[in-house]
C-alpha positions as CSV (number, residue, x, y, z in Angstrom):
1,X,48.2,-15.7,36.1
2,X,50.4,-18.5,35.2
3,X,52.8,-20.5,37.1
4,X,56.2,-20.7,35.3
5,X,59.6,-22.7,35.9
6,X,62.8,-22.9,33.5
7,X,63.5,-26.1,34.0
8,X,67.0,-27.8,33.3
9,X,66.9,-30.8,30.8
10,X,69.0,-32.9,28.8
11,X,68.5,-33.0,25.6
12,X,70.0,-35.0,22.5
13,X,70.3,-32.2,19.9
14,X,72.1,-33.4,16.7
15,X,75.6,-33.0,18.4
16,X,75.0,-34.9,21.4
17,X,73.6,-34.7,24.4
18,X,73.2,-30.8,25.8
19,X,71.6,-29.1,28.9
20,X,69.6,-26.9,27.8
21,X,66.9,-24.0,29.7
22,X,62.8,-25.4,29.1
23,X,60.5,-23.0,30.0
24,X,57.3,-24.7,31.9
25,X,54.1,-23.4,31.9
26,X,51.8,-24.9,34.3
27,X,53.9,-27.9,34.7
28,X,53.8,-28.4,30.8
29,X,57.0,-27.9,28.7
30,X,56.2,-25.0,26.2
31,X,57.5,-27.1,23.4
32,X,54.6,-29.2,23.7
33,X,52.1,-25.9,24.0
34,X,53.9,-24.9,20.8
35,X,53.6,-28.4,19.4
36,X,49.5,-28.3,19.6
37,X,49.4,-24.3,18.0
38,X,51.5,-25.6,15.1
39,X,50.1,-28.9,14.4
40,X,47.4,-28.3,11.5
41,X,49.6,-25.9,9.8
42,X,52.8,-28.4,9.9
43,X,50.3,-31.0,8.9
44,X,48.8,-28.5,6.3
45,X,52.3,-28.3,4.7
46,X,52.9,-32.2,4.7
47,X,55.4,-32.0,7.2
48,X,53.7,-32.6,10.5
49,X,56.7,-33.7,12.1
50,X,57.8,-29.8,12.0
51,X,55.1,-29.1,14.7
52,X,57.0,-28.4,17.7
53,X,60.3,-29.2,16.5
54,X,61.9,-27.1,19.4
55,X,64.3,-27.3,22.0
56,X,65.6,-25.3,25.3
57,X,68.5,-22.8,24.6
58,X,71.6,-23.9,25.2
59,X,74.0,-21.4,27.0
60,X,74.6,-19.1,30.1
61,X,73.5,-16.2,28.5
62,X,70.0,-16.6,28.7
63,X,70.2,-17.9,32.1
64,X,70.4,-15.3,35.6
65,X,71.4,-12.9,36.3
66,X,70.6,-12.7,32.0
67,X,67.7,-10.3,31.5
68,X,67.0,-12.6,28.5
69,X,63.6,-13.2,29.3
70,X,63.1,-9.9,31.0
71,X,62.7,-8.2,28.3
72,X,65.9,-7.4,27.2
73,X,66.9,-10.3,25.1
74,X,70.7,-11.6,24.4
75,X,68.8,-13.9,21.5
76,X,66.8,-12.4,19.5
77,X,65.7,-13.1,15.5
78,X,63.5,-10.6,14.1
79,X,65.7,-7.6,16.0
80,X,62.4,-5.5,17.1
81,X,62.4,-7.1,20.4
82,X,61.4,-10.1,20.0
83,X,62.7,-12.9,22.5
84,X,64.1,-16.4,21.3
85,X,62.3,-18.4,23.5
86,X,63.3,-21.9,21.8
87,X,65.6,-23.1,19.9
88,X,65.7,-25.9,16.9
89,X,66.7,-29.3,17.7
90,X,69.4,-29.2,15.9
91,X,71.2,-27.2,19.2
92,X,71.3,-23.8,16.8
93,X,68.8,-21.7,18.2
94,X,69.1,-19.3,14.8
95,X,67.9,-22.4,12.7
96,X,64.4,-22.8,13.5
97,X,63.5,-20.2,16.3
98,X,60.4,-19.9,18.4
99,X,59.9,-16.2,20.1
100,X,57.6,-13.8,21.6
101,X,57.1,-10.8,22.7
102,X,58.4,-10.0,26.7
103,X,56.7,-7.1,28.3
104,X,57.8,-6.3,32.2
105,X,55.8,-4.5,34.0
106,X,56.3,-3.5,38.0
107,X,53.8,-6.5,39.1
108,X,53.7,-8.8,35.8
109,X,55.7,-10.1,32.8
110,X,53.5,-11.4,30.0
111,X,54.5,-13.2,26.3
112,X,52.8,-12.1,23.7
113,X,53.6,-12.0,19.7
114,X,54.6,-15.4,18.9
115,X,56.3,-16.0,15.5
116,X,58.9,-18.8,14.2
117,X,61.3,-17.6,12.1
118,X,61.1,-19.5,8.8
119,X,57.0,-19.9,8.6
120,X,54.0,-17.6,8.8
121,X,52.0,-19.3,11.1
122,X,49.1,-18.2,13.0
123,X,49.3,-18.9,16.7
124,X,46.4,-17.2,18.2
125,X,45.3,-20.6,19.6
126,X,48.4,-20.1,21.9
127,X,47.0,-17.3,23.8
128,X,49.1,-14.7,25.6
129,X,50.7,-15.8,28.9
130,X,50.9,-13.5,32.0
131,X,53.3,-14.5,35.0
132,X,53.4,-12.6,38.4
133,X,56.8,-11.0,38.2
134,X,58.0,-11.9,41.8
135,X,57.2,-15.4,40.9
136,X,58.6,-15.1,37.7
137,X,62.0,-13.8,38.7
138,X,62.0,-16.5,41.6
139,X,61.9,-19.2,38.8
140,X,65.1,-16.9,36.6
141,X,67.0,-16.7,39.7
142,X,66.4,-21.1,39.9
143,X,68.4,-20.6,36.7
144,X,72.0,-19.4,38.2
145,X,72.9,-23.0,39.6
């Protein structure tokens, strides 16, 4: 299983400088896990700068006690259950939107699905992730401060 955190980070997005909510997985920010899945079809396109192009989310609505990223999303793009997980640069998570799929189970949580809402990318290279749930929450709860 992996380790995750949801780390707090400042971030200049477009309108200044805003904390936003980075998940970690195994230490390394998801943006940049993201960043390596995208990379040959951003660079495909001409536009490898596009690759990645993600932020936390900005707001206490995904943070705890949220249930954002227990699988019953505040933020949420496609609508089938889907789970913003980052947000564009820009600090408007709706304008370039990473998610996945969040599925709870009693002993695990585990992202799966990922899509971007504005490209039809394939990012099998980014594997599913499975988290121990106890852990998981621990890191959510980390959130609240």
């Amino acid at each position: 299983m992996e380790h995750i955190e949801f780390r707090t980070v400042e971030e200049e997005l477009g309108i200044g400088v805003l904390t936003t909510l980075m998940p970690y997985l195994n230490g390394v920010p998801l943006r940049d896990l993201v960043r390596r899945a995208e990379l040959p079809f951003a660079r495909r396109e001409g536009k490898p700068d596009l690759a990645g192009s993600y932020a936390g989310l900005v707001g206490q609505e995904v943070r705890w006690p949220s249930w954002h990223y227990l699988g019953k999303p505040v933020l949420s793009w496609f609508g089938d259950g889907d789970t913003v997980l980052l947000g564009c640069v820009c600090s408007d998570w709706g304008c370039w939107p990473f998610t996945a799929m969040v599925t709870v189970t009693e002993d695990a949580v585990t992202w799966s699905g990922y899509r971007t809402g504005h490209r039809e990318w394939d990012y099998r290279e980014l594997r599913d992730f499975a988290f121990d749930r106890h852990q998981y929450e621990q890191a959510l709860c980390a959130t609240a401060h």
